[in-house]
C-alpha positions in Angstrom: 97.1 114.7 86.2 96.2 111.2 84.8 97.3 109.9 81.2 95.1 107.3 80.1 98.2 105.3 78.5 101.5 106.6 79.6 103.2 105.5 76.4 103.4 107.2 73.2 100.8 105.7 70.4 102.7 103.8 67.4 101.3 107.7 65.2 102.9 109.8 68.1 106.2 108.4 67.6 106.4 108.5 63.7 105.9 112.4 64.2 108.4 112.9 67.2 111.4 113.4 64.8 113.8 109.9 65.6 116.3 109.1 62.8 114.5 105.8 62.8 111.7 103.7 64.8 110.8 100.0 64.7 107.4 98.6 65.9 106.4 97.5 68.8 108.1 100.9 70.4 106.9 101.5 74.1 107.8 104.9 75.1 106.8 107.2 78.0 105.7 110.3 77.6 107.5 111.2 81.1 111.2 110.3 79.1 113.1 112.8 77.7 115.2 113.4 74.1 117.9 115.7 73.0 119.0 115.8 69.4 116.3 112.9 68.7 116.8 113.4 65.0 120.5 111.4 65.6 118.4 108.5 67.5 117.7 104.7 65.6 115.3 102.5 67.8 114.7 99.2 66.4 111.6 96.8 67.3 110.5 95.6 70.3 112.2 98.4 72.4 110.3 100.1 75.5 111.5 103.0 77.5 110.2 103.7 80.7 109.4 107.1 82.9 111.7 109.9 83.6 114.8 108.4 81.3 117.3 110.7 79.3 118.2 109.8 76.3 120.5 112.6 74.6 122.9 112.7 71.6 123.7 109.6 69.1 121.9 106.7 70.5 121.1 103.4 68.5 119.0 101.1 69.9 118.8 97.7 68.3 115.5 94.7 69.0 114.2 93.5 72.2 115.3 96.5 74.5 114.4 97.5 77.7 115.8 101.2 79.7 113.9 100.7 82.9 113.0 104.3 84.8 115.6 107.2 85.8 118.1 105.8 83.3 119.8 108.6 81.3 122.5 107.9 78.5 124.4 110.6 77.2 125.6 109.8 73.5 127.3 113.1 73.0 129.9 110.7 70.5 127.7 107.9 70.4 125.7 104.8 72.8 124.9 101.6 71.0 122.8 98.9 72.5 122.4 95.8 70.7 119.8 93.1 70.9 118.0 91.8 73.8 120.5 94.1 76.0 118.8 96.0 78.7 119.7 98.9 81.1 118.3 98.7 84.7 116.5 101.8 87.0 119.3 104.6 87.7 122.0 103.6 85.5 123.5 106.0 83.5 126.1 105.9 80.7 128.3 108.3 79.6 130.0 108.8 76.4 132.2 112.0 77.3 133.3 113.0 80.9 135.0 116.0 82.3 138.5 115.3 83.1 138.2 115.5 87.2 142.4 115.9 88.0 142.4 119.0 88.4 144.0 120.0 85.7 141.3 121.5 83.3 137.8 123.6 84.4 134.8 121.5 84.4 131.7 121.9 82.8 129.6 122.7 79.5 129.7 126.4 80.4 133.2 126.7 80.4 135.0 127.2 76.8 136.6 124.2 75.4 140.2 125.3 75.3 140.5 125.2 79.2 138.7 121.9 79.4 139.7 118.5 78.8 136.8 116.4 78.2 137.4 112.4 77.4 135.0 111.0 74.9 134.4 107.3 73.3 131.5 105.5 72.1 129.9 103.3 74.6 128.7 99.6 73.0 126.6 97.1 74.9 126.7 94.1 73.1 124.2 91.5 72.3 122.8 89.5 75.7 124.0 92.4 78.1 122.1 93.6 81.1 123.4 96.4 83.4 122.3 96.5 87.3 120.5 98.9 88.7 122.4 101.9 89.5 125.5 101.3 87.7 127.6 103.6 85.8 129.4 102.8 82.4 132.2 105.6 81.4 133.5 106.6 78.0 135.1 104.1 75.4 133.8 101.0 76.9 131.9 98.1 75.1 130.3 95.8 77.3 131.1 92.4 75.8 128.6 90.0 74.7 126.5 88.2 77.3 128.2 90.2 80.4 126.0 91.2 82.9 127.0 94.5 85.5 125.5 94.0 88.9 124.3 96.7 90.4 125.8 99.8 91.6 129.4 98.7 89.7 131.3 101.7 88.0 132.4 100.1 84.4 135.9 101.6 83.6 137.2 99.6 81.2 135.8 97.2 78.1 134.7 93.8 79.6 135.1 89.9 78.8 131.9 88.0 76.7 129.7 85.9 79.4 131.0 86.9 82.7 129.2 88.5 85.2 131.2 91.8 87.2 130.3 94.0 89.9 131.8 96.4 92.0 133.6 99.7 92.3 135.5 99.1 89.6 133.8 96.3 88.2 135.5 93.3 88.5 135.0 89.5 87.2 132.9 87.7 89.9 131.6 84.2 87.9 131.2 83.2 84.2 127.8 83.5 82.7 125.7 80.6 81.1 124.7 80.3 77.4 121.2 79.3 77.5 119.8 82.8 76.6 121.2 82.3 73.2 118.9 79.5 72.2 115.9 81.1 74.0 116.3 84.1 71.6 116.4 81.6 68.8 112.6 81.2 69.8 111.4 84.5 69.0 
């Protein structure tokens, strides 16, 4: 099948049903949306192929969700500006409580579950590696960068830079960004 432009036309995405939408949106038509009418996208925002987007998402300006990323807002996801989510990351604003304890899954009824929920928050100047995961109630402090394939447990420090399983501080972050942004 070809698509002569992958991304929805400015007219397309007035009619698909967000809460709000900016300009200068870029979305592909191969990304997917559940319970769009809670979802704010600002301007200057482009999501690629084959990324879920699902419950209360905001999106602020200058945004990028590269392919295969999938956020699951079920009690909210909030990206602020010029913060960007690399291919295969996924962030999650509810989890199933794993200990054994409780049943898992959305099939089961909710009185033998015990799901954990919290708003996830990336904050201005953030960028998340490729193939990281972010869990419930965590912001992502201004200017912190996740390499990739870290598992973000717990809220992080402005301008540093983590990785690993769980993330952890590696170096401090430089500034400059700030003033380039200035130039927009």
């Amino acid at each position: 099948m070809y698509i002569k432009d992958s991304f929805y036309s400015e007219e397309e995405l007035k009619t698909l049903g967000f809460r709000k939408i900016g300009h200068n949106v870029k979305i592909s038509r191969f990304a997917r949306f559940y319970g769009i009418g809670s979802m704010e996208i600002g301007n200057h925002v482009r999501i690629d192929d084959f990324c879920i987007l699902s419950g209360k998402i905001k999106l602020g300006n200058y945004i990028h969700i590269s392919a295969y990323a999938a956020l699951y807002g079920s009690v909210g996801i909030e990206l602020d500006d010029f913060s960007g989510i690399s291919p295969r990351c996924t962030i999650f604003s509810a989890s199933d409580d794993f200990s054994g304890h409780f049943m898992i899954g959305p099939m089961v009824p909710d009185n033998l579950t015990n799901v954990i929920k919290g708003k996830v928050h990336l904050k201005k100047y953030v960028q998340i590696g490729a193939g990281s995961i972010i869990l419930p109630e965590v912001t992502v402090n201004e200017g912190s960068v996740i390499g990739a394939m870290s598992l973000v447990t717990k809220t992080t420090e402005e301008w540093m830079v983590y990785a690993g399983t769980p993330a952890k501080i590696i170096k401090k972050r430089a500034k400059e960004i700030i003033q380039l942004s200035n130039l927009l």
